[in-house]
N, C-alpha and C positions, 0 to 999 in steps of 0.2 A: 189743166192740172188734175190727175188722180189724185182724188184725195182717198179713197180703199184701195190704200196699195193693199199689196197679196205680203202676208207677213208668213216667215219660214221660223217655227221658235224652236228652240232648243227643248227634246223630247227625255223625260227624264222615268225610266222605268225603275223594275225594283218593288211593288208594293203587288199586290194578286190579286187584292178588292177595290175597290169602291177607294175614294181619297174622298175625304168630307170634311176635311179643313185643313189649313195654309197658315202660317204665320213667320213674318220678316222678323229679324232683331233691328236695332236701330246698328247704324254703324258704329265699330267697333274697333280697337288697334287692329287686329287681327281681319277687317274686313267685314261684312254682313253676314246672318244665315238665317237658314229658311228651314223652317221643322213644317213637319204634314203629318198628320193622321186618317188612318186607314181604319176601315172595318176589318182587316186582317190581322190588328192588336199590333203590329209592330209600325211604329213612330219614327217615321227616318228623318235624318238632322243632314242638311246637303249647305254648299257653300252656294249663296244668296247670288254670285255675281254668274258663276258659269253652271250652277245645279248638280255641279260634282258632289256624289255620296259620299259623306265622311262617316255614318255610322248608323245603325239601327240599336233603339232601346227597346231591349226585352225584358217579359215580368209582366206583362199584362193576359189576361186570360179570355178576352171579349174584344170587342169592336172596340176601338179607341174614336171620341167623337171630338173633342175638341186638344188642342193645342195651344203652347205659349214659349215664348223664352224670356228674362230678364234682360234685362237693358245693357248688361255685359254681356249676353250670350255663353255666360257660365255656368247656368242652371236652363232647364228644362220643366216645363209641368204639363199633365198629362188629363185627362176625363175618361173613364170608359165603362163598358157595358159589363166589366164584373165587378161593380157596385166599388171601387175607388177611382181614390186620383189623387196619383204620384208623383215626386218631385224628382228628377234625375241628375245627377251630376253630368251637365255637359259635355265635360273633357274626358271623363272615362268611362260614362255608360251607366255608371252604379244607379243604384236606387237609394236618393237621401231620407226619402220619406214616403208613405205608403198611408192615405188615409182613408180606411173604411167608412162605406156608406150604407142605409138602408136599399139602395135600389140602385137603378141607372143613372151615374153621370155625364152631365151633357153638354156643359161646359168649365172653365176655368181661365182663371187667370192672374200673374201677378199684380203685385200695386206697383207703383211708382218706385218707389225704393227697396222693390221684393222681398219687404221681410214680410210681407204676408200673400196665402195664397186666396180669391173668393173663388167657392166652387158652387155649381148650382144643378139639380138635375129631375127624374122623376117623383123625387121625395114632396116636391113642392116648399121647399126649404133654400134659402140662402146661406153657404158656412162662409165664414171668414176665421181661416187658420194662421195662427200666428207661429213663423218659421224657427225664430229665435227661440221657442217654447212651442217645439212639435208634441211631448205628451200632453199638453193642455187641452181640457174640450175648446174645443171652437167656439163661438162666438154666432147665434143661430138666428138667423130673423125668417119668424116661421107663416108671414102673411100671404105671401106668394100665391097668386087665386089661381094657376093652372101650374103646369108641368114646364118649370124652366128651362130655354134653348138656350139664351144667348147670357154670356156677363160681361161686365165691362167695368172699369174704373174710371171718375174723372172729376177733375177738379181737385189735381193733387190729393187726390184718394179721400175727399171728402163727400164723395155723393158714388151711388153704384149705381151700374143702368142694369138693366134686365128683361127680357122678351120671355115669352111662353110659345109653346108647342099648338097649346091648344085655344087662346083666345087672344084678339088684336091686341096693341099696342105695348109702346116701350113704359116701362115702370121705371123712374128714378128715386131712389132712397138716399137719406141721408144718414150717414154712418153712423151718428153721434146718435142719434135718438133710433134709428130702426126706422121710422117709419116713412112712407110713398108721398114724397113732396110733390112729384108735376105728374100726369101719367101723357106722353106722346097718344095720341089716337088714331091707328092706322084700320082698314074696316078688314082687313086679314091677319093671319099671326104673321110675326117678325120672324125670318128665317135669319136671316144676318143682321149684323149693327156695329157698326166701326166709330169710331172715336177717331177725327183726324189729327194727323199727326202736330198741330199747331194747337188742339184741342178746341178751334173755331167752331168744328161742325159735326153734328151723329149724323152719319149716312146709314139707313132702315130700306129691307126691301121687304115689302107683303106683296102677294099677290102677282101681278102686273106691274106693281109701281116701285119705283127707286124716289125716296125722301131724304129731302137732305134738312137737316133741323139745327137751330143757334142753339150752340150746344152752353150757351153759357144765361137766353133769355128763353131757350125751348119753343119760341115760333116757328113755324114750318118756310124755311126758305123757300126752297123749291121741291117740283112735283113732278115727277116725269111718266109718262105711260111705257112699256116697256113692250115689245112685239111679241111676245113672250111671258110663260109664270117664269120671272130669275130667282134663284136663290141667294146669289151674293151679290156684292159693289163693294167698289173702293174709290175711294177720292186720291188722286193725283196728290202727294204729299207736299211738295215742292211748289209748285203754284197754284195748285187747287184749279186748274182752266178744262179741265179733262176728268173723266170716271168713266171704272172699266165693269162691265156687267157680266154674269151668267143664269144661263138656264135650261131649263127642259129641252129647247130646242139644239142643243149640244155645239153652239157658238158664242164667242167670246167678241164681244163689242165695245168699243169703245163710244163714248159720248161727249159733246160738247157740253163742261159743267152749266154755262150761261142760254144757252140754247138748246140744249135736249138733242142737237142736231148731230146722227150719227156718224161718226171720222170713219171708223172702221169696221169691218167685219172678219175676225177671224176664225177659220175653222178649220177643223183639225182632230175635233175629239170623236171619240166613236160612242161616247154619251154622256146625257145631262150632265151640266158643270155647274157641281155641290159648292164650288167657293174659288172667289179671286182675292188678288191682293196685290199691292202697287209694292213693289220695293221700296225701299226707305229715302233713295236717291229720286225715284221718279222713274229712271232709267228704263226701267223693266217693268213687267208684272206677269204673276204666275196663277197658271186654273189648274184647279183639278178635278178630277172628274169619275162619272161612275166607270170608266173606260182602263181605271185603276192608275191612269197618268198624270205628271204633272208637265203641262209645256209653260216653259219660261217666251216671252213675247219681248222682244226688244219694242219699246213707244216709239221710237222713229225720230224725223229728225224734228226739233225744236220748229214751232212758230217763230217767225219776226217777229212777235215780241218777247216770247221768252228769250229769243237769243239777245235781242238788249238788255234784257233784264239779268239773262247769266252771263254776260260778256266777262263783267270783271271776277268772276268766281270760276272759268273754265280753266283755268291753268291749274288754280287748286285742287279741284273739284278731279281730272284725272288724273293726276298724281296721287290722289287717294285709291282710284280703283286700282291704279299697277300696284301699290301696297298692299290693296285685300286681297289680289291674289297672292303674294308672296306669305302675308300671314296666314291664308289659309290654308296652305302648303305647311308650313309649323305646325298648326294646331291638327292636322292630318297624321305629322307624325306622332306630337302628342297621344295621339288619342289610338297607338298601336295596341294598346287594352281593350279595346272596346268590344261589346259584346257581339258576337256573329251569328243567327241565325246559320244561315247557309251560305257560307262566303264568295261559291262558285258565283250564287244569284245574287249576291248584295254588293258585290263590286260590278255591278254594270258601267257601261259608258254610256255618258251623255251622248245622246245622235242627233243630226239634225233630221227635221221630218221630209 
């Protein structure tokens, strides 16, 4: 039995720099989707299942560093290197919101029920903007001991996590009071840090290593050494039995969650791969990389036991994905507004590699 089969993914151009962050929506009538940020300031919104370009948000004047979308995929929020970060209307491109910063921002993100946005960046400042009441100052927690990378929500938007650029570990805060309840302790900075989607576990990569931590008691489950410095992980959202890594060495690997034992090797990018992410089904997952691509990876076929386990949900389960393509064909033409850069180069086709 191969178990590193040779994976062919779906190669999705379009973007001229560097990709340094990925992010799924959860599923949606209309299907899933996947927004990415570029050092090239344009933010492309693609449909999650086949990586088809539905639209680029323009308005930014810098590197764009991080990404998000809301749990409908009807908003967009943005970070970037000309000192904001903006809320976009997903379905026509606009810009809902525009919020000025002192310096570089480096991440964002919504809460749970998006009516707020946390944003975090070189200021060493944590905001939390309230959507419903955008001329309001934000809401500032200013302890932050280095230059925040990463932000997160969790715990139904009762506790923030937060990483730095420049010194180890994850910082969790609690909303109510401002201040740093647990701090995770990793011996390098956190380049990545995901919130699983069951909200069981933070997966943290420093250094060499991918950590996966009880996101609800804050012990360190597991530890993995990684063959490589990675930048990102993700944890298998659907069963959690698998996590996908990238790094410096400009391949994308897959891991066994319980064993550390690697399933796969894929490669493909022409450099280092800044961030992954598992699709919201499991189905898939997508890197990106300094190579300016994004390739979409089919995971392959189920274990004996995930297939017992999805036995009785696979009839539903594709029936939903021939849906999210037909919705995201609608919200395609929806979105005949949308803002074009250069339409020659922004209507690419997806290719296989």
């Amino acid at each position: 039995m191969d178990k590193k089969r040779v994976a062919v993914p779906l190669v999705c151009h379009g973007h001229s720099r560097p990709v340094v962050d990925l992010f799924y929506s959860p599923v949606t009538p209309d299907g899933f989707f996947l927004i990415s940020a570029s050092k090239d300031s344009t933010p492309m919104l693609r449909n999650g299942e086949t990586g088809d370009w539905i639209g680029t948000f323009e308005g930014h004047k810098g590197a764009v560093w991080s990404c998000c979308l809301d749990t409908n995929a009807l908003y967009a929020a943005t970070a970037s290197a000309d000192f904001t970060a903006k809320v976009w209307d997903a379905i026509t491109g606009d810009v809902k919101h525009s919020f000025e910063h002192k310096h570089i921002v480096r991440s964002c993100a919504f809460s749970e029920g998006a009516n707020l946005l946390l944003t975090g960046g070189m200021e060493k400042f944590l905001r939390i903007y309230d959507l419903n009441r955008p001329d309001a100052p934000p809401r500032e927690v200013d302890k932050c001991p280095g230059s925040v990378r990463t932000v997160a929500w969790l715990h139904s938007d009762q506790t923030i996590l937060s990483s730095c650029t420049d010194i180890g570990g994850v910082r969790l805060w609690d909303v109510r009071s401002g201040e740093i309840v647990r701090t995770l302790d990793t011996k390098s900075s956190v380049t990545s840090a995901e919130v699983s989607q069951d909200g069981r576990y933070i997966t943290t990569c420093d250094g060499t290593s991918v950590k996966f931590w009880d996101a609800n008691y804050f012990g360190l489950v597991k530890s993995y050494e990684m063959p490589c410095t990675v930048e990102s992980a993700s944890l298998e959202p659907k069963y959690g039995n698998k996590f996908v890594a990238g790094g410096e060495d400009m391949w994308v690997r897959v891991f066994d969650f319980h064993t550390g034992e690697e399933i796969a090797c894929n490669k493909g990018h022409h450099g280092p791969v800044h961030c992954v992410r598992f699709s919201p089904g499991g189905e898939s997952y997508a890197s990106g990389s300094e190579d300016g691509t994004i390739r979409i990876w089919q995971t392959g076929p189920l274990t004996q036991e995930e297939n017992e386990t999805a036995a009785a949900a696979t009839t539903a389960s594709t029936g939903k994905l021939k849906a999210a393509g037909t919705g995201a064909e609608e919200v395609s033409q929806k979105m005949e507004g949308f803002h074009i850069a250069d339409e020659g180069k922004a209507k690419e086709e997806v290719t296989n590699a």
